[in-house]
C-alpha positions as CSV (number, residue, x, y, z in Angstrom):
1,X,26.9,144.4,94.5
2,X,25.4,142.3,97.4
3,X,22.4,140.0,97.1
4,X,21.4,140.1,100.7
5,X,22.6,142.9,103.2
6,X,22.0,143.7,106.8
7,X,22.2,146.8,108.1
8,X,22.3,147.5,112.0
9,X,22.8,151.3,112.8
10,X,24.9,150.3,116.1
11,X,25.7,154.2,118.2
12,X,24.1,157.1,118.3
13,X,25.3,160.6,118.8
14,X,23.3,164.3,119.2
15,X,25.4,167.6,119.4
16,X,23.7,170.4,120.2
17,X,24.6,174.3,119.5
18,X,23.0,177.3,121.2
19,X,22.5,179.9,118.1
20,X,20.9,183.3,117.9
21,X,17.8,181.5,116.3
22,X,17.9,178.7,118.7
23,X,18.9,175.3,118.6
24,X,20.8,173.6,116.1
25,X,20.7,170.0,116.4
26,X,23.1,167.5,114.8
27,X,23.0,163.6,114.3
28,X,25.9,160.7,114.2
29,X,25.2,157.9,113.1
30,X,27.4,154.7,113.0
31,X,26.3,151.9,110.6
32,X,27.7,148.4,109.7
33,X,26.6,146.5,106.7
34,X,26.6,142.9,105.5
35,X,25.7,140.3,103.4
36,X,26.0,137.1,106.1
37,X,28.7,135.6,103.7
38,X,31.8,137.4,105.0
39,X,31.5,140.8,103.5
40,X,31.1,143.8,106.2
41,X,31.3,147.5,105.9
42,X,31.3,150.2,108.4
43,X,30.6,154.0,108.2
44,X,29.3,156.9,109.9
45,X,26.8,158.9,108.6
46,X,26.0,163.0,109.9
47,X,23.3,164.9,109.4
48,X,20.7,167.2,110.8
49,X,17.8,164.4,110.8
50,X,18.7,160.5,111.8
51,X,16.9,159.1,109.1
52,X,19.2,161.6,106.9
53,X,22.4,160.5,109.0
54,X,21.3,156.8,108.5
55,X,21.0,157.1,104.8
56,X,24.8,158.4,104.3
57,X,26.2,156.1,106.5
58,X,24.8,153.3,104.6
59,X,25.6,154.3,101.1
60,X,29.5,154.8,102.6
61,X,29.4,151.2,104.3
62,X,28.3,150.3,100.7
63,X,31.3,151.4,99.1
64,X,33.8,150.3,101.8
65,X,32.9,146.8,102.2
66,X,35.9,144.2,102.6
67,X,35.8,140.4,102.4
68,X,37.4,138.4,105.7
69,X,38.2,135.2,106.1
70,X,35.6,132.3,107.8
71,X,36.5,129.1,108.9
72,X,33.6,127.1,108.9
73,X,31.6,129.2,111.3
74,X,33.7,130.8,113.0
75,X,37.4,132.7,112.0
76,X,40.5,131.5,111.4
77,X,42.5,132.1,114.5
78,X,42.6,134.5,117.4
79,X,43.4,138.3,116.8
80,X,43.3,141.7,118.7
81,X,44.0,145.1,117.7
82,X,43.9,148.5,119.3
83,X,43.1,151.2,118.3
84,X,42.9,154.9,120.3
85,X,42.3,153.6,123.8
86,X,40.3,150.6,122.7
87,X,41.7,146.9,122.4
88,X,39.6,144.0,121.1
89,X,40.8,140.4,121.7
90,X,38.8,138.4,119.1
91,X,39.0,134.1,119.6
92,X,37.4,131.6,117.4
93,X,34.8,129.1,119.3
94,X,33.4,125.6,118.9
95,X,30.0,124.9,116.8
96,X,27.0,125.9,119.0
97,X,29.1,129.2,121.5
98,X,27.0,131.8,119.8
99,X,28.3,135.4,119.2
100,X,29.9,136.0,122.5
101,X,30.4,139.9,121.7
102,X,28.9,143.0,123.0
103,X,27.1,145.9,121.3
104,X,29.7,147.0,118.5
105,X,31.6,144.2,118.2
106,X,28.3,141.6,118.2
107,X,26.7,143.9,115.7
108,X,29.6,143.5,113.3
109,X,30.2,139.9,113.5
110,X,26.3,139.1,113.2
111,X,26.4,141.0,109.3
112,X,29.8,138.8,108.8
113,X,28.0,136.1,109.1
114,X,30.1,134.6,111.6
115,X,28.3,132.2,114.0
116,X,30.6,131.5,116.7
117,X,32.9,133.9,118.5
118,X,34.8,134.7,121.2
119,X,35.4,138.5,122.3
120,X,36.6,140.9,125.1
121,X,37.0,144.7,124.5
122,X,39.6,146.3,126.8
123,X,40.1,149.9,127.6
124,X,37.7,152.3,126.3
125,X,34.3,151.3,125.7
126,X,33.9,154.3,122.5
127,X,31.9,152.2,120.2
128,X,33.5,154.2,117.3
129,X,36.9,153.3,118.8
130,X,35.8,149.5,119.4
131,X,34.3,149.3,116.0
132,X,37.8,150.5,114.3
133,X,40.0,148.6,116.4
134,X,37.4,145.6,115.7
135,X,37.7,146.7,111.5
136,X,41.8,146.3,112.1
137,X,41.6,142.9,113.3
138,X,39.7,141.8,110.7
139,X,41.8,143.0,107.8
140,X,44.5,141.3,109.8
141,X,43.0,137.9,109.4
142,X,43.8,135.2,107.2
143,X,42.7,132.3,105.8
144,X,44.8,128.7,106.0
145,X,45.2,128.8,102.3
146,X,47.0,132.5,102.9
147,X,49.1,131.1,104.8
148,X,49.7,127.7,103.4
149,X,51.4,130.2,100.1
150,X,52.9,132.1,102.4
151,X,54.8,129.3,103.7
152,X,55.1,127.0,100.5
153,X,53.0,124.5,101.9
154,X,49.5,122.1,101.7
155,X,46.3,123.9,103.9
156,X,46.4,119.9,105.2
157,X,50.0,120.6,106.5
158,X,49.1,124.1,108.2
159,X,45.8,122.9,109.8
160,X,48.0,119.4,111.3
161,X,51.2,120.9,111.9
């Protein structure tokens, strides 16, 4: 599986219920994991107890990790996705920016691995929304030598034009 991962449990959310008995209190927990080399996963996890709620999302971020692309430490190329009312413009930076992200966003590219990047969430600030629309930009993004088949060409020829 992975060698080294990283969780971060990024949002928390209570819901609360008036019953005959008294309250009934219920946990959401949203949860991205990596391993620093440019696998990430994100889930949420529910339960009555946020340990409890922790614990699920983890073991589902587990399962649905993906691999995305890195160019030396940062990604390939600029990307933004929306999803719901949230957009996320994602840019790659020079050596030495740091993760120019906030909350979500920062906490997924930090388990990525990803040193140096650029990014501006538009629209709602949701983290569940940002996180998504953050997910669907990164299973956009590809790598020069995706492209370079794509186009029948060298990864020299792609990165000079």
């Amino acid at each position: 599986m992975i060698d080294q991962q990283q969780k971060r449990g990024d949002s928390r959310r209570e819901g609360r219920g008036g019953l005959k008995g008294g309250r009934h209190f219920g946990f959401s927990v949203l949860v991205c994991v990596g391993d620093q080399k440019g696998r990430v996963g994100i889930a949420i996890g529910k339960a009555n107890a946020v340990p409890d709620a922790v614990k699920k999302g983890l073991d589902k971020a587990k399962k649905c990790l993906f691999r995305v692309p890195i160019y030396k430490s940062t990604i390939p190329h600029p990307i933004s996705a929306k999803y719901g009312a949230s957009m996320v413009i994602i840019k790659p930076a020079a050596p030495g920016t740091g993760v120019i992200a906030g909350g979500a966003v920062r906490a997924i590219f930090e388990a990525l691995g990803v040193k140096d990047i650029l990014s501006k969430k538009i629209g709602s600030s949701n983290p569940i929304n940002v996180t998504k629309a953050t997910l669907i930009a990164l299973k956009k993004m590809r790598s020069v030598s995706d492209i370079a088949k794509i186009r029948n060409i060298s990864a020299e020829q792609v990165l000079n034009g």
